[in-house]
Each structure stands twice: as structure tokens, then as C-alpha cells.
C-alpha positions, 0 to 999 in steps of 0.5 A: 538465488538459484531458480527452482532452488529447494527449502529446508524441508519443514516436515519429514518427507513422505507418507509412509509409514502410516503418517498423514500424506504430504505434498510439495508447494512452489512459489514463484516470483516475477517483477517488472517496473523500475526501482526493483529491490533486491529480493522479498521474503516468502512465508508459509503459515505465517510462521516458516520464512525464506528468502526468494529473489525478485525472478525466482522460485522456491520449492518447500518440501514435505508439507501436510496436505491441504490448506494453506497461508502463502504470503510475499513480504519484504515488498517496499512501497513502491511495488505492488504486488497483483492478487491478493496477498497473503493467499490460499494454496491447496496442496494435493498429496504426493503433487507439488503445487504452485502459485507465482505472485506478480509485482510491479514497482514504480520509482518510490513517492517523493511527494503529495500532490492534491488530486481533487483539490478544494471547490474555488469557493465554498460557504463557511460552515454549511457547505461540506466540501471534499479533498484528494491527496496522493502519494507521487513520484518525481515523475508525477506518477501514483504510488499504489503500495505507498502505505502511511497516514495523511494529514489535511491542515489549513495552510493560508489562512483567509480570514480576518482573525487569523484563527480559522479551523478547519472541521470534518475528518482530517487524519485518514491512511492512504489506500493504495497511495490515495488519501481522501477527506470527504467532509471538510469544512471552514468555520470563518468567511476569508479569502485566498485560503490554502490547505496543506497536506502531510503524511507519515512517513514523511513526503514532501506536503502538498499545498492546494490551489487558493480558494474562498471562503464566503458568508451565509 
């Protein structure tokens, strides 16, 4: 897409006539990382759609004055776009206004990987313990705007019945690629037991270090 290249104009130009005055708003977009899309989407008031390219600018013309929604979409997960999105823009009669959003992109997350991993040993039922899990990429790197909902399950299972549970809270949504269980617990005394974490959409799980549970 050409630079600086202008929208359809969503209302009639001008603020003659006695309408209400209107201005311009130009939005802009730089990218820098590896693994770049091809493009994003930029909406207006949630309801006006266009195609920006990934180091470019869209003008759109005609708009009321004051307030308004701009929002940058079509981002895949391993970009993350700086500053808060969607954002507010005022817009100043017979003044163009603009706002540039800033994303940065990774190699896209292939796997989990346990980034607090459990205690070596913990004591069965009475001791609240807690996990970390984030979204990776081939290279060992985080993946902040991977988006999905983890899972945290007994992967070995240490005790002498087989049928150990692990309690607490073990489904949580990754926030930004991090997925955290803060109070986990184990309802059987065991040995060498592992937990294995999953999410969706589907990564590759991750399996903790071994550790043990021991009796009151």
C-alpha cells in the first residue's frame, strides 16, 4: 500500500454549510522483529475497516470533530503491539490528527516451557505450592502477545494408588504468553512425580522437573 495513501471518506468533507466542523485522522504503523505479517487492519469507531501495510500510513477524511476509537487488528500472536490498543484520538476541526502504533514481532511460540517450576518437595495437601508456564519460541524466547488458556495436570504420577489429584486452580488464560497457578496442591504422599502443562491453541505441553511429595 502506497504511503500516506487516503481512505474513502466516511462522511461528506467540509463544515460548510452549517454542519458540524470536521477534521482528518492519520494513523501509522511501524514493525520491527522477525516473522512480520503481511499487513494489519486499522478500525475507527469500531465500525469503519481498512487495510494498513505493516510500515505505512492511512488518512481518513471527513470525520466529526472530537473523540475517537482507533484500534490495530489483525495482529498475529507473536506481535505485540506497544501502547494501549484500541486508543483514544481527539480530532480538531480542519486539523488532521495523528497516532502511529509500534509493533514488534517474534518468531511464533512453538512450545510451553515451565518458567517457575514446582518446589523439590512439598507436603501433601498442606502445602499450597505455585507454577509458571510461558508460551516459547524455537529459540527459547517468550511470546508476549501469544493469547490462549492453560492447562496444569499431574504428568507422573508418585503415589503408591496411581490416582493422585492435583487441587487448586488449574485452567488460567495466558497474560501476555505467561500462564501462572498460584495454589496447587497434591492429595497423595509419592515420589518423582511431574506435572505437565497444555494449552489452546495447541503448543507443544511442557513437563516440569520431578519432585516429591511427603507426608504430614
Amino acid at each position: 500500500m502506497t504511503a500516506g495513501c487516503h481512505l474513502d471518506k466516511l462522511l461528506s468533507s467540509g463544515s460548510g454549510g452549517g454542519g458540524p466542523p470536521r477534521g482528518a485522522l492519520r494513523a501509522s504503523a511501524a514493525t520491527s522483529g522477525s516473522n512480520l505479517p503481511t499487513g494489519y487492519t486499522v478500525t475507527l469507531d469500531r465500525s469503519q475497516h481498512r487495510s494498513i501495510g505493516i510500515n505505512d500510513s492511512v488518512t481518513a477524511t471527513g470525520i466529526h470533530a472530537g473523540d475517537h476509537t482507533l484500534a490495530l487488528g489483525s495482529v498475529p500472536n507473536n506481535c505485540s503491539v506497544s501502547g494501549a490498543n484500541p486508543r483514544r484520538v481527539t480530532v480538531l476541526p480542519n486539523d488532521t490528527a495523528r497516532t502511529a502504533f509500534s509493533v514488534g514481532c517474534t518468531a511464533p511460540a512453538t512450545h510451553l516451557a515451565f518458567t517457575i517450576e514446582p518446589p523439590s518437595a512439598i507436603t501433601v495437601l498442606s502445602q499450597v505450592f505455585q507454577v509458571e508456564v510461558t508460551a516459547e519460541n524455537d529459540s527459547g524466547d517468550g511470546v508476549p502477545g501469544f493469547v490462549g488458556v492453560a492447562t496444569v495436570a499431574i504428568g507422573t504420577d508418585g503415589s503408591v494408588t496411581k490416582h493422585a489429584r492435583l487441587r487448586g486452580t488449574t485452567r488460567v488464560s495466558l497474560v501476555n504468553g505467561i500462564a501462572s497457578f498460584s495454589n496447587l496442591r497434591i492429595d497423595q504422599p509419592g515420589v518423582k512425580y511431574t506435572l505437565k502443562a497444555s494449552v489452546v491453541p495447541t503448543l507443544t505441553d511442557a513437563i516440569s522437573r520431578s519432585f516429591d511429595v511427603l507426608a504430614p
